[in-house]
C-alpha positions as CSV (number, residue, x, y, z in Angstrom):
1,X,112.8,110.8,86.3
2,X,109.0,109.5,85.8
3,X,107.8,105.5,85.3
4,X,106.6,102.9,88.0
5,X,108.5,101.1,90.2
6,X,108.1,97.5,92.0
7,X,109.3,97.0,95.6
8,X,109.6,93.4,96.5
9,X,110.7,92.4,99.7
10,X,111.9,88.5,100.4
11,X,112.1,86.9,103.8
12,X,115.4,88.3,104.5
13,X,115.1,92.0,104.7
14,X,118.3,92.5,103.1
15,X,117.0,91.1,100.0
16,X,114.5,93.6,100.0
17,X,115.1,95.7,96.6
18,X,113.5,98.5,94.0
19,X,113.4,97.9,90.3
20,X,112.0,100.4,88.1
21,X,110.8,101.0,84.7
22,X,110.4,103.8,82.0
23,X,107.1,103.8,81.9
24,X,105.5,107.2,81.9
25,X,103.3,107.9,84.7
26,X,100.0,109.5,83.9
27,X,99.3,113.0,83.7
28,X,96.3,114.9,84.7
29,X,93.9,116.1,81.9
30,X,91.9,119.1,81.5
31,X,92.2,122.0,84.1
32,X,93.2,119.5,87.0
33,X,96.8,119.6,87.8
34,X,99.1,117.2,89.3
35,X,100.1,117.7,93.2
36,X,103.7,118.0,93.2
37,X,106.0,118.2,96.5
38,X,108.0,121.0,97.2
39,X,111.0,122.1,94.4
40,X,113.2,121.7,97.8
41,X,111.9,118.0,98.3
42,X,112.3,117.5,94.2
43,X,115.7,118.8,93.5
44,X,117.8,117.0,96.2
45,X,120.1,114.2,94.6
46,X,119.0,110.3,95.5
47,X,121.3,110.7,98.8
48,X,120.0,113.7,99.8
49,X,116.6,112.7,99.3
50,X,117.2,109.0,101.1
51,X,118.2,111.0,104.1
52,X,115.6,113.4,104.1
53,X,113.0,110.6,104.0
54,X,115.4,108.6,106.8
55,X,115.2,111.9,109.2
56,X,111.1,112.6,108.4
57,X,110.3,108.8,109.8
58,X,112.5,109.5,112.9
59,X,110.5,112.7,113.7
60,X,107.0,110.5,112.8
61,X,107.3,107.3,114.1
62,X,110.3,105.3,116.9
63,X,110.9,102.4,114.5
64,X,113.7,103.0,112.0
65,X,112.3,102.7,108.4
66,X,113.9,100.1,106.4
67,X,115.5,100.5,103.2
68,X,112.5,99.7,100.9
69,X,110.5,101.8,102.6
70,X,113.0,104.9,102.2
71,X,113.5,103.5,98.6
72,X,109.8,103.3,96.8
73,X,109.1,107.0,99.0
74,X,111.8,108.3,97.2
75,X,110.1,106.9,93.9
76,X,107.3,108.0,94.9
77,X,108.5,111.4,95.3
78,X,110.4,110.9,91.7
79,X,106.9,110.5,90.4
80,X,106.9,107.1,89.9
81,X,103.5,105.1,90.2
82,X,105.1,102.0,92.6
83,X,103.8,98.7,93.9
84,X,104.9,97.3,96.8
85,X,104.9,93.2,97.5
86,X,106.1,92.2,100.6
87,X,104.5,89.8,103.8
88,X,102.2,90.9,106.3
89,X,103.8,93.3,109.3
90,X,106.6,94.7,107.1
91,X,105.2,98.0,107.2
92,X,103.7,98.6,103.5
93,X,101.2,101.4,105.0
94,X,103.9,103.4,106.4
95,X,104.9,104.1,102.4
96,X,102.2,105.7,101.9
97,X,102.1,107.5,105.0
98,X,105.8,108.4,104.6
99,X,104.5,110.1,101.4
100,X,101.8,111.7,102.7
101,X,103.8,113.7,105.2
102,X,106.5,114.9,102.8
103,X,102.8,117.6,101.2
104,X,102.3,120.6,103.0
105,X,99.0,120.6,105.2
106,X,97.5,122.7,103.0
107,X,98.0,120.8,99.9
108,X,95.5,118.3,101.1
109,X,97.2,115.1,99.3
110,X,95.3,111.9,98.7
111,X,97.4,108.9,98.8
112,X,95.7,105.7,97.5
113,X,96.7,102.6,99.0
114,X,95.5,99.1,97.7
115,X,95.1,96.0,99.7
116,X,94.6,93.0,98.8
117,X,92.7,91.0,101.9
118,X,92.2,88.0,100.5
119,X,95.7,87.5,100.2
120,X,96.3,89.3,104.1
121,X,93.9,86.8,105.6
122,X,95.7,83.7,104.0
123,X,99.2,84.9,105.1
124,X,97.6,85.5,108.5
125,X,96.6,82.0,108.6
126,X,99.3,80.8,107.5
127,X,101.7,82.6,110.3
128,X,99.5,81.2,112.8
129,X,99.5,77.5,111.4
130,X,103.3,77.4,111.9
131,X,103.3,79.1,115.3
């Protein structure tokens, strides 16, 4: 299952949702291959894989993921390309982080994480205008 997928997260959490698209993701060129998890990782079923992501956050971090952070990992680990929109504090870095930990150490992943400050500092001020 390859294309991109858009998280979007809405003031109630459980609003948060994935949609996805069909859109190929791109491939490496030349002699450079694309890093791929492990075919034990790959092969489990959406459940499977949802509770595999569930059970590696619990062993990282104390707070429970939520379910759009499980969700765009496991797109992630689908190979889709995925951006994630959501407000300050949700926890957008621990995606990527989530994603990094499913590589073996020795597969030296890069995961690539865009953010847009302009738009942090605004919502930042705007938290602490209606505090």
């Amino acid at each position: 299952m390859e294309g991109s997928s858009l998280g979007l997260s809405v003031r109630d959490p459980s609003d948060a949702h994935v949609e996805t698209t069909t859109l190929p993701p791109a491939k490496a060129k030349g002699k450079k291959r694309n890093l791929e998890l492990n075919q034990d990782i790959t092969k489990l079923d959406n459940e499977h894989l949802k509770n595999y992501v569930a059970n590696m956050s619990k062993e990282h971090y104390e707070e429970a993921p939520k379910k759009l952070q499980i969700d765009t990992v496991c797109n992630l680990a689908r190979g889709y390309h995925s951006f994630v929109l959501a407000g300050t504090g949700y926890g957008k870095s621990r995606i990527g982080e989530l994603y990094f930990h499913m590589y073996a150490p020795q597969r030296k992943p890069v995961v690539l994480v865009l953010n847009p400050l302009d738009s942090l500092g605004e919502d930042q001020v705007s938290r602490e205008m209606v505090c």
